[in-house]
ZADO-1210 file (C-alpha; in nm, 4 decimals, padded with zeros to 6 digits):
<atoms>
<atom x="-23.3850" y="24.5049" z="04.2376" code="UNK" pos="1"/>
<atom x="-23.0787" y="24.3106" z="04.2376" code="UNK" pos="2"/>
<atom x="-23.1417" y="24.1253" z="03.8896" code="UNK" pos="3"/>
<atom x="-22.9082" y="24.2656" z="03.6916" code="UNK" pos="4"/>
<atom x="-22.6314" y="24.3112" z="03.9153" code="UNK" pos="5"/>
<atom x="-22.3567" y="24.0261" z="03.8470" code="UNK" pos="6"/>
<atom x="-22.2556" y="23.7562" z="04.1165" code="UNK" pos="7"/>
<atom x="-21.9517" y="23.9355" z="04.2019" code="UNK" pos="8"/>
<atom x="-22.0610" y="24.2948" z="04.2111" code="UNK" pos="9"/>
<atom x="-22.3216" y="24.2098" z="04.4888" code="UNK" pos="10"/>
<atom x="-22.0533" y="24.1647" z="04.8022" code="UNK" pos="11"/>
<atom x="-21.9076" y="24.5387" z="04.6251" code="UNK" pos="12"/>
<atom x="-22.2422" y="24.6801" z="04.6575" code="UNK" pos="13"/>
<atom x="-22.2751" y="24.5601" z="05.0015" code="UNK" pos="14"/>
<atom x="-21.9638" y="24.7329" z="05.0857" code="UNK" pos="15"/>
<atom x="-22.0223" y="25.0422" z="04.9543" code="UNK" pos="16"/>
<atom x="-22.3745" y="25.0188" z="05.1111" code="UNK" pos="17"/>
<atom x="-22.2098" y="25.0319" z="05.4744" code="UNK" pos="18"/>
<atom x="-21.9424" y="25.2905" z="05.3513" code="UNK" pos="19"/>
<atom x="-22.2254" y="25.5398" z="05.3169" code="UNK" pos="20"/>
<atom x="-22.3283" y="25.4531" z="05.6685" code="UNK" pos="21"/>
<atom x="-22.0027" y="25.5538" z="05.8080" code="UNK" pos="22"/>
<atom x="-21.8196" y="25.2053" z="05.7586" code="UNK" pos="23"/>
<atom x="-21.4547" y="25.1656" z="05.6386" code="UNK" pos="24"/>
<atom x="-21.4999" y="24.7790" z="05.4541" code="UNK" pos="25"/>
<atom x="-21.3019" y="24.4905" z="05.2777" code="UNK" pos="26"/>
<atom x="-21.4248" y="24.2438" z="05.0585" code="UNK" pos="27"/>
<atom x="-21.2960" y="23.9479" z="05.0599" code="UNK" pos="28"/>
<atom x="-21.3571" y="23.7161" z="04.7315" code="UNK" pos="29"/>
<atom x="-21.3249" y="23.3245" z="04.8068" code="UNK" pos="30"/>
<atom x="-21.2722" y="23.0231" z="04.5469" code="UNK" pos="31"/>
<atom x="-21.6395" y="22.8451" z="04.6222" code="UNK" pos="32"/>
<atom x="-21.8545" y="23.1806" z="04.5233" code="UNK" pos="33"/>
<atom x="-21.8971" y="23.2965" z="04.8610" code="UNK" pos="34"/>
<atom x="-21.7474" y="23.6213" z="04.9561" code="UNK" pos="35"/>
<atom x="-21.6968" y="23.8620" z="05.3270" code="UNK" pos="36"/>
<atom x="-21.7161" y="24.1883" z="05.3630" code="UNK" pos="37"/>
<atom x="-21.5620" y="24.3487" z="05.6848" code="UNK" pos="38"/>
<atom x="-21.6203" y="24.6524" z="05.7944" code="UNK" pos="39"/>
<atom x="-21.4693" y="24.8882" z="06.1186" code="UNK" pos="40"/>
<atom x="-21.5908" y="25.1897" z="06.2320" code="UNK" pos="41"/>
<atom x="-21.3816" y="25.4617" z="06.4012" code="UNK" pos="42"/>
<atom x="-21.6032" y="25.3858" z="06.7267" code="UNK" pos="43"/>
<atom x="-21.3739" y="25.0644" z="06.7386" code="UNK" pos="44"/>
<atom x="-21.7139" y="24.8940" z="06.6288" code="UNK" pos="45"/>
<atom x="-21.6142" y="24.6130" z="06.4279" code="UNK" pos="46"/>
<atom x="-21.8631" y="24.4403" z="06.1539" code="UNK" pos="47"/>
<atom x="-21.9076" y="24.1096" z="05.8950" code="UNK" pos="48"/>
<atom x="-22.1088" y="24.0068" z="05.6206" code="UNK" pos="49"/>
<atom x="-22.1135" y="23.6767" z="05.4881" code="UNK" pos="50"/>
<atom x="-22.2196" y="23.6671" z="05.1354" code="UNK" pos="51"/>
<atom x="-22.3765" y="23.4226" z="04.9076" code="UNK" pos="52"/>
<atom x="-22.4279" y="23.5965" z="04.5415" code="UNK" pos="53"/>
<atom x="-22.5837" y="23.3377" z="04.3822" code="UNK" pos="54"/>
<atom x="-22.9538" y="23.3802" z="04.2978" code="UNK" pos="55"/>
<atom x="-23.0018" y="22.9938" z="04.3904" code="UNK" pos="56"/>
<atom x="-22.8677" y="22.9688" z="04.7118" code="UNK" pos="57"/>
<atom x="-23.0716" y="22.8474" z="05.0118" code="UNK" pos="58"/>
<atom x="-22.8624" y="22.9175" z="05.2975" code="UNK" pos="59"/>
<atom x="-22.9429" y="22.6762" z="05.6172" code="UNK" pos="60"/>
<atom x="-22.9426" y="22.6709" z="05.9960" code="UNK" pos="61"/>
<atom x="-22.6107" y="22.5837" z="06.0611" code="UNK" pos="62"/>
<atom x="-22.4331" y="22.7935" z="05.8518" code="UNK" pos="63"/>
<atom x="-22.6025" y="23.0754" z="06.0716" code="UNK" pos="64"/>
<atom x="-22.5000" y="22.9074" z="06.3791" code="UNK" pos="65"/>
<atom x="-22.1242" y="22.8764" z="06.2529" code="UNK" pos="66"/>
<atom x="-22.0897" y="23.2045" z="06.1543" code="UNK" pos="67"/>
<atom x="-22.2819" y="23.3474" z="06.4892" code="UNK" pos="68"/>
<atom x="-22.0125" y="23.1410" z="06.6654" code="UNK" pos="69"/>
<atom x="-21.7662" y="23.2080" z="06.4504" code="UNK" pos="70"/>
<atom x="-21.8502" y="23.6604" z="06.5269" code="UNK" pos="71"/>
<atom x="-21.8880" y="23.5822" z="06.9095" code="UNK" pos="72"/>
<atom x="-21.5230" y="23.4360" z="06.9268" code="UNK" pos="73"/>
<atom x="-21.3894" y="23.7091" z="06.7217" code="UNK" pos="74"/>
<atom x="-21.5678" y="24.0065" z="06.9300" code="UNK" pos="75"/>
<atom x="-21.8110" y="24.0849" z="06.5958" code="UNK" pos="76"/>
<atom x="-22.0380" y="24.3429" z="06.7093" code="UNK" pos="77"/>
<atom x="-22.2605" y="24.3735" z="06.3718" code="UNK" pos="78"/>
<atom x="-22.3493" y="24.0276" z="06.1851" code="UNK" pos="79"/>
<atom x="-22.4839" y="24.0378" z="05.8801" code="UNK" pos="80"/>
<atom x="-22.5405" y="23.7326" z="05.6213" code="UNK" pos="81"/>
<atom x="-22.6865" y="23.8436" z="05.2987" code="UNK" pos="82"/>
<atom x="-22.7544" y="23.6444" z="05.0058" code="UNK" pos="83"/>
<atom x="-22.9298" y="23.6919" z="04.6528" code="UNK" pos="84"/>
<atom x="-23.1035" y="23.3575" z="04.7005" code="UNK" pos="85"/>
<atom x="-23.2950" y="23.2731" z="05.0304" code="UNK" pos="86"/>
<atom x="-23.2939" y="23.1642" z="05.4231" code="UNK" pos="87"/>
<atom x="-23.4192" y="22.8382" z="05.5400" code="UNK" pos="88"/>
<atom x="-23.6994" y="22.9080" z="05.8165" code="UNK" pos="89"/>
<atom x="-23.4528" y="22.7132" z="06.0478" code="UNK" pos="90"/>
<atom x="-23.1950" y="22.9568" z="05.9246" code="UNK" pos="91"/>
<atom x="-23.3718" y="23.2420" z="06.0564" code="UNK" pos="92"/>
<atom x="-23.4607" y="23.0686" z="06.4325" code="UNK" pos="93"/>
<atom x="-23.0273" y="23.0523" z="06.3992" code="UNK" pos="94"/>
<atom x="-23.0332" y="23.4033" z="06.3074" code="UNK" pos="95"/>
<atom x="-23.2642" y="23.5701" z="06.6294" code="UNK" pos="96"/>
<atom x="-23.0831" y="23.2836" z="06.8761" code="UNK" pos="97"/>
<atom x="-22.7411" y="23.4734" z="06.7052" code="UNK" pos="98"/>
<atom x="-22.8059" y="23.7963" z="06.7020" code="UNK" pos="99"/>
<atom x="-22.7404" y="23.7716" z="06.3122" code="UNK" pos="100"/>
<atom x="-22.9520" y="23.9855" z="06.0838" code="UNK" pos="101"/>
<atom x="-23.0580" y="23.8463" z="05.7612" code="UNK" pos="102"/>
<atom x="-23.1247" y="24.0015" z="05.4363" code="UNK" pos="103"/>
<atom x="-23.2299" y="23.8349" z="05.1218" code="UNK" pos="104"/>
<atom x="-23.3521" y="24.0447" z="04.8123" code="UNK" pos="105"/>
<atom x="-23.6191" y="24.1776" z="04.9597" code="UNK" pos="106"/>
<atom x="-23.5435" y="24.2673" z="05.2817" code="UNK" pos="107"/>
<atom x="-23.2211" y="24.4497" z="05.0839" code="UNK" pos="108"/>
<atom x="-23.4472" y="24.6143" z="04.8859" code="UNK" pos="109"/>
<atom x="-23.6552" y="24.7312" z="05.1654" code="UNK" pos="110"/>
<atom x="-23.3218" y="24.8862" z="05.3541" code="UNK" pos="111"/>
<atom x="-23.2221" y="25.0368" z="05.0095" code="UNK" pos="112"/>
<atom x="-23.5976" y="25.2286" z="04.9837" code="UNK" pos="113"/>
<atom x="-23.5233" y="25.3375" z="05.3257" code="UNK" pos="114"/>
<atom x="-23.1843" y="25.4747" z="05.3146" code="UNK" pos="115"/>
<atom x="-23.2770" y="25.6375" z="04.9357" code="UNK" pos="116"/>
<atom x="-22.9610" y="25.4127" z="04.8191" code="UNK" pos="117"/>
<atom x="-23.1317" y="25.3284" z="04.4920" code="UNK" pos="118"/>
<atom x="-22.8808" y="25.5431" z="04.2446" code="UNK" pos="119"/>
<atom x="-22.6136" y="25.3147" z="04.4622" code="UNK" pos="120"/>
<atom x="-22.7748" y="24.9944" z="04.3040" code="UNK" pos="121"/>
<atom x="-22.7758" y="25.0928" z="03.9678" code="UNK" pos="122"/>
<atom x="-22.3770" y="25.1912" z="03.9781" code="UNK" pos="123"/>
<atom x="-22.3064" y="24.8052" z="04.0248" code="UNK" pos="124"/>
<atom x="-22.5439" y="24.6927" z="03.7943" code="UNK" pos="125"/>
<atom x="-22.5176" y="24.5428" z="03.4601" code="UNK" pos="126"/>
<atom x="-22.1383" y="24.4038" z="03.2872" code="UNK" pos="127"/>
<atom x="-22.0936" y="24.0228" z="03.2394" code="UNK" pos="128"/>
<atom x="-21.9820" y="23.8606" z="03.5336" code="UNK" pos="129"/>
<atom x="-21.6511" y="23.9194" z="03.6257" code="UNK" pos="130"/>
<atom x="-21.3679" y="23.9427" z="03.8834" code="UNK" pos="131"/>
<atom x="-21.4219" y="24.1338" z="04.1426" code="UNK" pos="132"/>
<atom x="-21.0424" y="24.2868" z="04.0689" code="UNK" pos="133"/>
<atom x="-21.1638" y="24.4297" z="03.7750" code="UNK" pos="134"/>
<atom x="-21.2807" y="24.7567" z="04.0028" code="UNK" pos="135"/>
<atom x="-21.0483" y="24.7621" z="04.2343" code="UNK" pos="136"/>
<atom x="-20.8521" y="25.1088" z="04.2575" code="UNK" pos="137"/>
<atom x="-20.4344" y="25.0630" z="04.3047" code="UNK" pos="138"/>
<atom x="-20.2669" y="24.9532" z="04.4910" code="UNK" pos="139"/>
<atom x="-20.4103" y="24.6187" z="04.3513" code="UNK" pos="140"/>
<atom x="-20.5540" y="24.3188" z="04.5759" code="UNK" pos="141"/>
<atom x="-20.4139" y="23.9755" z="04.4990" code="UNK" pos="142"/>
<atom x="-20.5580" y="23.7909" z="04.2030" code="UNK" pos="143"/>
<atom x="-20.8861" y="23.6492" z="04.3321" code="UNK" pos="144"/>
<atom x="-20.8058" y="23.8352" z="04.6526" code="UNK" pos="145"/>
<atom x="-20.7042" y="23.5769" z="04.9261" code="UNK" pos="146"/>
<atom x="-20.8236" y="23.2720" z="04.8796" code="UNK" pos="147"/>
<atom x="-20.9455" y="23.0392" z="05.2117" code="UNK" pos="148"/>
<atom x="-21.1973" y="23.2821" z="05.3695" code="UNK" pos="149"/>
<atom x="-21.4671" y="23.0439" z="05.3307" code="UNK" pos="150"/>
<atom x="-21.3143" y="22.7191" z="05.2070" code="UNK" pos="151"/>
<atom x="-20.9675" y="22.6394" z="05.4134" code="UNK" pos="152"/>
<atom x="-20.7499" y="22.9671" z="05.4269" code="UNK" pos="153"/>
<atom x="-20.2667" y="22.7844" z="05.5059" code="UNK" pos="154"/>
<atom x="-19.3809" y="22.2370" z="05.3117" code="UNK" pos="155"/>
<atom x="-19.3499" y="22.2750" z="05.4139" code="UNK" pos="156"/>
<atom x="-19.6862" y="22.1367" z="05.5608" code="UNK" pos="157"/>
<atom x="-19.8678" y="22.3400" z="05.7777" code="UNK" pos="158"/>
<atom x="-20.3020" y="22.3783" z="05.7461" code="UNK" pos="159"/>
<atom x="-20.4333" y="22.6657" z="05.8907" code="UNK" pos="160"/>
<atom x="-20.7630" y="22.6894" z="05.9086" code="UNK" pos="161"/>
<atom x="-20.8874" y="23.1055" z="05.8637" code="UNK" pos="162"/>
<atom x="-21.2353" y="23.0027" z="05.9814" code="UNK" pos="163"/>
<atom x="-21.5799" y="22.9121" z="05.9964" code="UNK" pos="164"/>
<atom x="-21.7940" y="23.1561" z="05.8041" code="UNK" pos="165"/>
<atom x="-21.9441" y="22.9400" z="05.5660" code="UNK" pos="166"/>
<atom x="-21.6344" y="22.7052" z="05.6639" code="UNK" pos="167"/>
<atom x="-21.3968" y="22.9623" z="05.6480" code="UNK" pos="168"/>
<atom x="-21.2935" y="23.2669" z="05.8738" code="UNK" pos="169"/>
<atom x="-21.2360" y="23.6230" z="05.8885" code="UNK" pos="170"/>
<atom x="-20.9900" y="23.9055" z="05.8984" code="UNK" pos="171"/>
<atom x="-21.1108" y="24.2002" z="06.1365" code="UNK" pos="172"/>
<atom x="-20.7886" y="24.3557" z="06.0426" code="UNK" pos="173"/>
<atom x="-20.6655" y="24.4055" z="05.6545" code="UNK" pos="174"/>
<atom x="-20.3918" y="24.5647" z="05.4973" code="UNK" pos="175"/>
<atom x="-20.3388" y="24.5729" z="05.1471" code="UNK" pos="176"/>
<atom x="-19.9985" y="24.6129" z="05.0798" code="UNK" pos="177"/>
<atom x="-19.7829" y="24.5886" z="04.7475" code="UNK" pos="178"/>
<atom x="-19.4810" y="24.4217" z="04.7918" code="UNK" pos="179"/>
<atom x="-19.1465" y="24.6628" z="04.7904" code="UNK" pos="180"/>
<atom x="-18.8816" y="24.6667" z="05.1028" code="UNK" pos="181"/>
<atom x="-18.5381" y="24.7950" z="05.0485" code="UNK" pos="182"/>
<atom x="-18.2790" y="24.5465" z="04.9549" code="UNK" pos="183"/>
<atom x="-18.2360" y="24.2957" z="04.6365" code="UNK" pos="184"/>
<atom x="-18.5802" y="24.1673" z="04.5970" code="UNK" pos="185"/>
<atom x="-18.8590" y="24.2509" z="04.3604" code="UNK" pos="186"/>
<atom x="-19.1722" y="24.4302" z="04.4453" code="UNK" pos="187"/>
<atom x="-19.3503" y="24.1246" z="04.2874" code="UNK" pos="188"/>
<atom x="-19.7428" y="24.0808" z="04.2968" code="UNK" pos="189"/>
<atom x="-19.9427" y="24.2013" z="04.5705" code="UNK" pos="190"/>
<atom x="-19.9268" y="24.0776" z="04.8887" code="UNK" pos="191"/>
<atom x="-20.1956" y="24.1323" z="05.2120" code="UNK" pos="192"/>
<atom x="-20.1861" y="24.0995" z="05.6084" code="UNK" pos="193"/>
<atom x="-20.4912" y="23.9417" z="05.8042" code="UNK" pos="194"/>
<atom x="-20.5073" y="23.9943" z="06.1598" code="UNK" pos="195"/>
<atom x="-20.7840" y="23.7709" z="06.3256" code="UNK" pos="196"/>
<atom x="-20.7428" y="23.9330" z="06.6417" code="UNK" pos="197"/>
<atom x="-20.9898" y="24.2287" z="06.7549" code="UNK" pos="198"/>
<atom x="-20.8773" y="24.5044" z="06.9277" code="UNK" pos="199"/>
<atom x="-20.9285" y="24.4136" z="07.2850" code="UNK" pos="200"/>
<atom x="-20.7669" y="24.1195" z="07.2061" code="UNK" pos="201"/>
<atom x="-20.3953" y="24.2085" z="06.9985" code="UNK" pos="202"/>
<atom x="-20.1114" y="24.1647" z="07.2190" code="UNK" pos="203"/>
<atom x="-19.8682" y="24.3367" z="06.9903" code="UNK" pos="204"/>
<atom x="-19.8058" y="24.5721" z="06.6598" code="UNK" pos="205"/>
<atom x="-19.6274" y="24.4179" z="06.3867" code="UNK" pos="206"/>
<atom x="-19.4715" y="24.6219" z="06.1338" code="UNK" pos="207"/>
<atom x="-19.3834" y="24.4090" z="05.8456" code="UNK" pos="208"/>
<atom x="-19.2366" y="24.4330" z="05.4412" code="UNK" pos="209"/>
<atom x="-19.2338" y="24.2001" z="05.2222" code="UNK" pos="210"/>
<atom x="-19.0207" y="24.1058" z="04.9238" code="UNK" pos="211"/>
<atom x="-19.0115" y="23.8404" z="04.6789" code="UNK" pos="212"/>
<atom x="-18.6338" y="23.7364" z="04.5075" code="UNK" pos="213"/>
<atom x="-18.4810" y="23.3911" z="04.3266" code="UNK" pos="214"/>
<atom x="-18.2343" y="23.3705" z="04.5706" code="UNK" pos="215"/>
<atom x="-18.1491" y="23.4457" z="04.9680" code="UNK" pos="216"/>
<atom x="-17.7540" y="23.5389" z="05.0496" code="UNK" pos="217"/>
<atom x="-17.6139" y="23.4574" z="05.4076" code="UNK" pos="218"/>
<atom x="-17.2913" y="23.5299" z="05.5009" code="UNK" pos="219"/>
<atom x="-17.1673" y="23.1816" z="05.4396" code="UNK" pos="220"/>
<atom x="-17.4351" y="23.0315" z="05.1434" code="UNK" pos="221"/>
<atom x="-17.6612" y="23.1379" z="04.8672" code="UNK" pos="222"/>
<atom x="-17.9950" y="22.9238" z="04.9184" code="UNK" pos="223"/>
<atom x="-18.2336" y="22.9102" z="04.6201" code="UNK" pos="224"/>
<atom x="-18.5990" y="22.7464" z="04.5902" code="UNK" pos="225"/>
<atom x="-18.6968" y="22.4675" z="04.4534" code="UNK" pos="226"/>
<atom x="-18.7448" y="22.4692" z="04.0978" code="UNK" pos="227"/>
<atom x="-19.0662" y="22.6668" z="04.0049" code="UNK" pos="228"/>
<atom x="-19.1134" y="22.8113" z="04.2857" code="UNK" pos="229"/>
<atom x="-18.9804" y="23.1722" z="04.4082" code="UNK" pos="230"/>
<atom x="-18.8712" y="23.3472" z="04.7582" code="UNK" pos="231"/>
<atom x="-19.1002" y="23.5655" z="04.9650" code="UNK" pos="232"/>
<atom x="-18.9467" y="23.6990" z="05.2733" code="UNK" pos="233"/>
<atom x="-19.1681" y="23.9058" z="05.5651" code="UNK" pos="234"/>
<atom x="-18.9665" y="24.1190" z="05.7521" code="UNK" pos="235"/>
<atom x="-19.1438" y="24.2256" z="06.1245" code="UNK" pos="236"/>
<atom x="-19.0204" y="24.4479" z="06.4114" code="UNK" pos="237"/>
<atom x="-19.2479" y="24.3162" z="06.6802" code="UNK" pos="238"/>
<atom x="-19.3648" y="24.5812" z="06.9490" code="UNK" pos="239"/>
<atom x="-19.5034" y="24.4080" z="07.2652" code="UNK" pos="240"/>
<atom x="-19.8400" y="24.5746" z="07.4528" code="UNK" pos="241"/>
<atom x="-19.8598" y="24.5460" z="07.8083" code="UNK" pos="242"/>
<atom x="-19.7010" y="24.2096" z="07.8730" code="UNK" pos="243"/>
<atom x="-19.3932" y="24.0163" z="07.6736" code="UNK" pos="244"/>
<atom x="-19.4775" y="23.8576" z="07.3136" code="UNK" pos="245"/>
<atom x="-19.3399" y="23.5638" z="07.1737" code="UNK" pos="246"/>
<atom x="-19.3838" y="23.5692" z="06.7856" code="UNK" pos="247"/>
<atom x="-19.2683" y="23.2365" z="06.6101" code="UNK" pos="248"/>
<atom x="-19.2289" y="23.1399" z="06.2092" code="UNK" pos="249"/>
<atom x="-19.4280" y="22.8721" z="06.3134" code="UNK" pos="250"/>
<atom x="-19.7180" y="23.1511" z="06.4051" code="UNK" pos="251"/>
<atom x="-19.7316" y="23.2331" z="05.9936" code="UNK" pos="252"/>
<atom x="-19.8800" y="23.1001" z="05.6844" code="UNK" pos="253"/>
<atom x="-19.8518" y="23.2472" z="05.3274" code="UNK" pos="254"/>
<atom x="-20.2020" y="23.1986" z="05.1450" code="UNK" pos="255"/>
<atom x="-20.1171" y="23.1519" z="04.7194" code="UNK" pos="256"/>
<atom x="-20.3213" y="23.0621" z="04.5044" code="UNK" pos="257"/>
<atom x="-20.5821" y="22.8808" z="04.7047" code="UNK" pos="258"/>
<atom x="-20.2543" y="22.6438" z="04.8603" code="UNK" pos="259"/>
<atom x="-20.1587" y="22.7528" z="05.2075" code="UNK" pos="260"/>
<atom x="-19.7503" y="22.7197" z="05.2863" code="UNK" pos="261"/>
<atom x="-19.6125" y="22.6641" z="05.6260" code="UNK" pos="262"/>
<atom x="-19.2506" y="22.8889" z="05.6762" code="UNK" pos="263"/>
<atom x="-18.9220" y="22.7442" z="05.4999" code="UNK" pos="264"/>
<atom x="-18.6434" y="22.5650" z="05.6759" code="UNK" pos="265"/>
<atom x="-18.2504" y="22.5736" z="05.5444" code="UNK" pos="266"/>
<atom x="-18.0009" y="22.3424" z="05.6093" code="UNK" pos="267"/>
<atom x="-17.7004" y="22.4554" z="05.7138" code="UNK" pos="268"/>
<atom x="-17.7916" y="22.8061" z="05.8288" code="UNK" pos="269"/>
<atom x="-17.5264" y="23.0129" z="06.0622" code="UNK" pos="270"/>
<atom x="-17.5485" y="23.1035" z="06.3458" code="UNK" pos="271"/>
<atom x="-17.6543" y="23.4515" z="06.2720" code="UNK" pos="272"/>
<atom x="-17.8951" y="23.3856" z="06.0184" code="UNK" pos="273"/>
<atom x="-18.0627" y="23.0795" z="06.2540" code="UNK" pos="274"/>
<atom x="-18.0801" y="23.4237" z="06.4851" code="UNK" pos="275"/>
<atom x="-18.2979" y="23.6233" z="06.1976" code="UNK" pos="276"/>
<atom x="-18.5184" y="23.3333" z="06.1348" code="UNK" pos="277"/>
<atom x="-18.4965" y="23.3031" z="06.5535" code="UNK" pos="278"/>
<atom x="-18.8550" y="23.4043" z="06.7422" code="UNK" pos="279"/>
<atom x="-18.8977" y="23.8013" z="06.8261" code="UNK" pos="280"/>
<atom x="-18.9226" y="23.8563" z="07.1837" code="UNK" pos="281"/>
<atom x="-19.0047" y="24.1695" z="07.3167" code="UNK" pos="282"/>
<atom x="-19.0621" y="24.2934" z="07.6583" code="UNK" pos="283"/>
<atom x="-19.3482" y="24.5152" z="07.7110" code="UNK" pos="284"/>
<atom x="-19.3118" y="24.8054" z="07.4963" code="UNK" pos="285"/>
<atom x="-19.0242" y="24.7347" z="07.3625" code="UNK" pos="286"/>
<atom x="-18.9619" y="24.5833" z="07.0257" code="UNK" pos="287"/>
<atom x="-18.8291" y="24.2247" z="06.8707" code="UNK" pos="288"/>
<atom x="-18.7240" y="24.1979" z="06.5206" code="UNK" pos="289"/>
<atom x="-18.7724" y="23.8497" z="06.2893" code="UNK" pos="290"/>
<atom x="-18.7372" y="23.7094" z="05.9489" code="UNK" pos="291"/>
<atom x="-18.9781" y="23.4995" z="05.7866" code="UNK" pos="292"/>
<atom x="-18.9363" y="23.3089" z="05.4416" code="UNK" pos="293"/>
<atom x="-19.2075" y="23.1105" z="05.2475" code="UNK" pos="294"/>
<atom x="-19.0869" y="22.9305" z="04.9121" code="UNK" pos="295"/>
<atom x="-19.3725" y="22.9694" z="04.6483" code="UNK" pos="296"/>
<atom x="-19.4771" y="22.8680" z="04.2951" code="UNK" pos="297"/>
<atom x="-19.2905" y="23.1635" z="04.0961" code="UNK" pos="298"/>
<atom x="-19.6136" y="23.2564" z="03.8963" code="UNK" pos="299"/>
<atom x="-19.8126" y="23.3337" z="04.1780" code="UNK" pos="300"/>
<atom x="-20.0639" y="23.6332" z="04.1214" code="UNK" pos="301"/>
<atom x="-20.1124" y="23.7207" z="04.4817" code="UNK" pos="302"/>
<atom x="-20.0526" y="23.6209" z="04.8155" code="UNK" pos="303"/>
<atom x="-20.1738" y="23.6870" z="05.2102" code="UNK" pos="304"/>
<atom x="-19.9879" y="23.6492" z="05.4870" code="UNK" pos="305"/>
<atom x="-20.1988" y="23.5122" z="05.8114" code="UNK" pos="306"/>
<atom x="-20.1294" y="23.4640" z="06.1642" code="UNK" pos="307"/>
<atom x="-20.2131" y="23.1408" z="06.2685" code="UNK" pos="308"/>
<atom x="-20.4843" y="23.0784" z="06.5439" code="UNK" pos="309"/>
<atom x="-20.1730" y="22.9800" z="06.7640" code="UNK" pos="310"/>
<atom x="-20.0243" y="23.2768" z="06.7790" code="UNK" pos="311"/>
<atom x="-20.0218" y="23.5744" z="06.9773" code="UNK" pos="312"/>
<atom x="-20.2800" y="23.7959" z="06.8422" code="UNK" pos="313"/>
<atom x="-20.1398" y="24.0882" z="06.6305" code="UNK" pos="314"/>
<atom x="-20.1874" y="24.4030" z="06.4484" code="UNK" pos="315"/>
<atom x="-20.0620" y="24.4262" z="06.1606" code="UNK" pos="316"/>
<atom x="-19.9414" y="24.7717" z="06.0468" code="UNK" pos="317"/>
<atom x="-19.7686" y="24.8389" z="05.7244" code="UNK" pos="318"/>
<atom x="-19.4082" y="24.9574" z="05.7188" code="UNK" pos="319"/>
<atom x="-19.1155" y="25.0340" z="05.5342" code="UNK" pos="320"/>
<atom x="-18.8067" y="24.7882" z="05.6557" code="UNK" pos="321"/>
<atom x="-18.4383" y="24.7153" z="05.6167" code="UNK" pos="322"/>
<atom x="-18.4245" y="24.3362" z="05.5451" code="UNK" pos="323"/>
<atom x="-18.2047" y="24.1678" z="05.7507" code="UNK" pos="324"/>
<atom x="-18.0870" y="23.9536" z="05.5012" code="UNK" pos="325"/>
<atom x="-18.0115" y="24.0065" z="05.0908" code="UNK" pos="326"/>
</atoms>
């Protein structure tokens, strides 16, 4: 049944199988083939599917285990890996030990039959194989949406690790956004949030706008990036739950082009702009404000910001800001 649908249409299909069954998805594309598709329900019911494409995969026993683990630290409640290839018999002892449910070709096609989904399969079939981008309604995903989720999601020289599905992680939470914010800067390519945090588990909102410029004024200097490379800067206002939040640069990673970047330092900052770049404390229910700045190749075709797994645990909600800085 699946055939004739191309690599990269088959993680679409999956999504738009679970939006008929009351799902709101993501997909999430990744630079070794493999792909995740996340999916919330208004319940608060939150759901993954890992997803291997490629007709000759044999997926293994401890890539189920890893991403069983990986859904019962995140508070997963639906697991799904899916493949167009096959499970290893030891993949699918993993898979009843995990509470992971499996579906190759034919179990697919069996679910299809049963939910009468069959016109569904036949909209992504067919086309050369191509980006997954290429169907993607505005506002636009970055190119090759985020890179990392499998494979290593974020000097500057920080690694941040978005994972374990297949050796790479998750976001429960994503928000496309394309990059605007008032002030000097350009709206640039597109730029995305992940939250890894579920519900139960976010400690605070974070609104947040992004902008991307060849320069940063302070009162007292004019800092510019390296040659080649280009300014973004995340504004956040910071609004703490139920108990304070401390939100630090060092909490952030900017995911570009499959090379993650750690926030950027300035030499000779004042006093008031070491305060913008300063942590955002907030008391509960009140809210903190911060600055963030990443310096990135200029030709950059997309980019996702992430919250580290040492920080607090946020929501990310998209926002219009005032920069504090031009």
């Amino acid at each position: 049944m699946f055939d004739e649908m191309r690599a990269s249409a088959f993680p679409e299909f999956l999504a738009a199988f679970w939006e008929e069954k009351g799902w709101s998805t993501s997909v999430t594309e990744n630079d070794d083939g493999t792909y995740l598709v996340g999916g919330d329900k208004d319940s608060g019911k939150r759901g993954l599917i890992g997803v291997r494409p490629d007709e000759d995969t044999e997926i293994g026993a401890s890539e189920v285990e890893d991403f069983a683990a990986f859904c019962d630290k995140k508070g997963v409640d639906v697991r799904v890996m899916a493949t167009r290839g096959r499970f290893t018999t030891g993949a699918r002892s993993a898979a009843d030990a995990g509470d992971v449910h499996l579906l190759d070709p034919n179990e697919l096609a069996s679910s299809v039959r049963d939910e009468g989904a069959e016109d569904l399969v036949e909209e992504f079939e067919g086309g050369d194989d191509g980006s997954l981008l290429d169907n993607v309604p505005t506002p636009p995903l970055p190119g090759g949406v985020p890179s990392g989720v499998p494979i290593v999601p974020i000097v500057v020289a920080v690694v941040v690790i978005l994972a374990a599905v297949f050796a790479g992680g998750t976001l429960l939470s994503f928000v496309p956004f394309v990059g605007g914010g008032s002030g000097a800067g350009d709206a640039g390519p597109a730029v995305t949030a992940f939250s890894m945090a579920a519900d139960e588990n976010t400690t605070a909102t974070a609104e947040w706008d992004v902008r991307v410029q060849d320069e940063l004024r302070t009162a007292n200097n004019t800092y510019e990036p390296a040659d080649g490379e280009t300014f973004v800067l995340v504004q956040m206002n910071v609004t703490a739950g139920d108990s304070q939040v401390v939100v630090r640069n060092q909490n952030f990673a900017l995911a570009v082009n499959g090379t993650n970047y750690g926030h950027q330092r300035f030499e000779n900052a004042s006093q008031q702009f070491r305060q913008q770049l300063s942590a955002a404390t907030a008391a509960p229910g009140e809210s903190g404000r911060m600055l963030v700045v990443f310096s990135v190749p200029e030709e950059f075709d997309g980019a996702t910001l992430v919250e580290r797994p040492d920080g607090p645990g946020l929501r990310f909600e998209r926002a219009d800001l005032a920069f504090d800085v031009e």
